[in-house]
N, C-alpha and C positions, 0 to 999 in steps of 0.2 A: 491066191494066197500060197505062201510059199513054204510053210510049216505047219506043223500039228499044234494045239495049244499047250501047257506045259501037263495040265493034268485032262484024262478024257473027258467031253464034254458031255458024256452021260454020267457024270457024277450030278452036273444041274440038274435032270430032271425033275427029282423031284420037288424041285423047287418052281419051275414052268409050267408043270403038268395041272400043276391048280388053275393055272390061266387060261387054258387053252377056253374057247368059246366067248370068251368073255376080252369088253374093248377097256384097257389098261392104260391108266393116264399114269407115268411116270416121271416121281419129283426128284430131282438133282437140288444140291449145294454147288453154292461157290466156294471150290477148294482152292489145290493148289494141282502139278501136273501128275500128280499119282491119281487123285479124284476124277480127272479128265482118263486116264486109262483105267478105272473102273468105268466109268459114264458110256466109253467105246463099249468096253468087253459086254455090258449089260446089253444095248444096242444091235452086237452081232450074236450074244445068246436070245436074246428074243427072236429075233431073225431066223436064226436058227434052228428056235422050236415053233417058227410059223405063229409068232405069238404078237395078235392086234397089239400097238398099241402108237399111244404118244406123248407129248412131252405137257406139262402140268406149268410147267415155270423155266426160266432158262439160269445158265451159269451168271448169266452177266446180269440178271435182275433174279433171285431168287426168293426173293420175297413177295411178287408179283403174279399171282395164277391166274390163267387164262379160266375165265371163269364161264367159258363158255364147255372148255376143255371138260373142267370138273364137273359140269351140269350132265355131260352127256358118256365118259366113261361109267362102267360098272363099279369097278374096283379102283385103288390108288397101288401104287409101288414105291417105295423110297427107296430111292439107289444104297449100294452098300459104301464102307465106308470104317471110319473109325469116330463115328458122333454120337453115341450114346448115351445118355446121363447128361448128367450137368457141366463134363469140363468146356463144351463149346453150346454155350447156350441158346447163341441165335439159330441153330439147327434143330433144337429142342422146340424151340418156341415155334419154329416154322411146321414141326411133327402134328406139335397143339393144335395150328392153325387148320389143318384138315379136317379135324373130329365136326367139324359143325360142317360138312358135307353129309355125315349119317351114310358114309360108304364103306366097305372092309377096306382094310388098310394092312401090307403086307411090309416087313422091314427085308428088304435084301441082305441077304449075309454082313452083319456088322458087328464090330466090337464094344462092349458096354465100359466106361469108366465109370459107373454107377446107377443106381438101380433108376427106371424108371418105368413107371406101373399103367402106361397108357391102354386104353382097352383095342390094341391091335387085334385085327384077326391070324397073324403069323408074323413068328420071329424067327427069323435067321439070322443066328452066331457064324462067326467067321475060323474063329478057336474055342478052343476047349473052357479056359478060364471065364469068360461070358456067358458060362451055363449059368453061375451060381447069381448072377443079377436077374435071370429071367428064368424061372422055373418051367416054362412052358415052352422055352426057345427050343431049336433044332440047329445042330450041324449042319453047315455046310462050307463049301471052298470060299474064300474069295475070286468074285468074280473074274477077277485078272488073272488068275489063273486057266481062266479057258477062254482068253484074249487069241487070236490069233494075228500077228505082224503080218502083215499085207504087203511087206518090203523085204528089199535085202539085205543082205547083214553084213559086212568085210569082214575081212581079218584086221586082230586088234592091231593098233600104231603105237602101244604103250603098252607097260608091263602093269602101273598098279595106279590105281586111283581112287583115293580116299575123301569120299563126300560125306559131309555131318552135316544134319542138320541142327537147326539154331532159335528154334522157335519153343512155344509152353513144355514142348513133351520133349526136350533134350533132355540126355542125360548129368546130372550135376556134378562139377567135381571131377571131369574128364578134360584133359589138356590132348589134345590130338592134334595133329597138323592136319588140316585138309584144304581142302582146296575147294572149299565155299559147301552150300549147301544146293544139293543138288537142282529144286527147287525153285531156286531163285536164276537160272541159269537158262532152264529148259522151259516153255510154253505148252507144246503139244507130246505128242506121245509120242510121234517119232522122233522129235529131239531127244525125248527121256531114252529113248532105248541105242540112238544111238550114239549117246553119250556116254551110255553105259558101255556100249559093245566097242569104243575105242581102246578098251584097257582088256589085257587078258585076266586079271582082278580086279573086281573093284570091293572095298572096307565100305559100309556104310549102315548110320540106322535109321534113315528112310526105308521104309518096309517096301515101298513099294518097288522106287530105285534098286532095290533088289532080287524083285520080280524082275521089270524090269534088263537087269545082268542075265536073269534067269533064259528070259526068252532069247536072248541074244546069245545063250550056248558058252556065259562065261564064267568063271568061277568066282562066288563072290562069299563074303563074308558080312556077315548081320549082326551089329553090336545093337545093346540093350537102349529101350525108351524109358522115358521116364516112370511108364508104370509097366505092366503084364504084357503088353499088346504084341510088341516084338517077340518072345520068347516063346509066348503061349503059338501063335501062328508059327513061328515058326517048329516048334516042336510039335505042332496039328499038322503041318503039311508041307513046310520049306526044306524039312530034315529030309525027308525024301527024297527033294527033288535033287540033292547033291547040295546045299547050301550049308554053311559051318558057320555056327555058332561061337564065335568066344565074347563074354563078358567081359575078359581080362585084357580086350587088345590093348596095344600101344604099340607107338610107333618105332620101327626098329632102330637100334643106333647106327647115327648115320645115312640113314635113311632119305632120298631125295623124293618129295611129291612132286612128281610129274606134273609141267605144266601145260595147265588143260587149252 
């Protein structure tokens, strides 16, 4: 591997350190290509704190547990994410689905869009703003942030490239030029990143797509989602890393979006 991750990988600990001894059946969603570089980043921090474990359910059937899987781990894990609450229900539903294992059940750094009072044994918040739906959660990064690319990176081929996304948590009321939504474009996690790392900017409010830039050493800018999620993460831990915030962008006049 051929870089560091964006933030050190001993900020997880203390979120792995609970695991250690114990065999971890780990449950994934069917996302979109951000959820697949969280799914990685989880995969090579576990690896990484020498932590048993395996997979509960797959991307491509997630409703489906290996029920041999759940019989015989100690614990559960649910990848991190942005599914909290009620705005994506079938994720919730699948959270329910677990409790009648009668196993601890740990939430991976996640963001809450509303409260939901399941009797987890640990909660990890992603940003600051998802304390106040879980009084009992803890801080910690988004996973992706301590992803490491296993690839090379070029030099960008383009100055600026503005991806929006188009789905429940767009922003309302926002006319931008872009040039699709990043998303819909990209499968794996090396296309996300290196379709980020074509542009020496890239504009976008895919949070992750912005990681994403991130690791690929680009400058990028994070406009707002439809609720907290973007702003609160990014002023937890994106501000840091050199990423700019504006709410007010638009597109310049005159302005040509590079075609991707």
């Amino acid at each position: 591997m051929h870089q560091k991750s964006l933030i050190d990988r001993a900020n997880f600990w203390p979120i792995f350190r609970e695991f250690i001894g114990k065999k971890i059946g780990l449950v994934v969603a069917r996302g979109n290509v951000g959820d697949k570089l969280i799914k990685e980043a989880a995969e090579q921090l576990f690896k990484y704190f020498n932590i048993d474990f395996e997979y509960v359910n797959t991307e491509r059937e997630p409703d489906i547990f290996d029920e041999e899987v759940c019989k015989r781990v100690d614990e559960f894990a649910i990848n991190g994410g942005g599914n909290m609450g009620n705005l994506y229900l079938n994720t919730r539903q699948r959270r329910a689905r677990l409790l009648k294992y009668k196993k601890p059940i740990t939430i991976l750094p996640q963001t809450f869009n509303s409260k939901e009072d399941f009797n987890y044994k640990k909660v990890w918040v992603r940003e600051l703003e998802s304390l106040k739906f879980r009084h009992d959660a803890e801080l910690a990064p988004d996973l992706a942030l301590g992803y490491v690319y296993p690839g090379k990176i070029s030099k960008p081929k383009k100055k600026l490239g503005v991806w929006i996304r188009t789905d429940v948590e767009v922003k309302k009321n926002r006319k931008i030029k872009s040039l699709g939504d990043p998303t819909l474009i990209c499968k794996t996690t090396k296309q996300y990143i290196l379709l980020a790392a074509k542009y020496e900017k890239i504009v976008t409010n895919r949070i992750h797509f912005a990681i994403a830039g991130l690791i690929a050493g680009r400058k990028v800018t994070l406009l707002p989602n439809s609720y907290f999620k973007n702003y609160s993460i990014w002023k937890t831990w994106l501000k840091h890393l050199g990423c700019e915030w504006n709410p007010f962008w638009q597109n310049e006049i005159n302005n040509k979006i590079t075609k991707k």
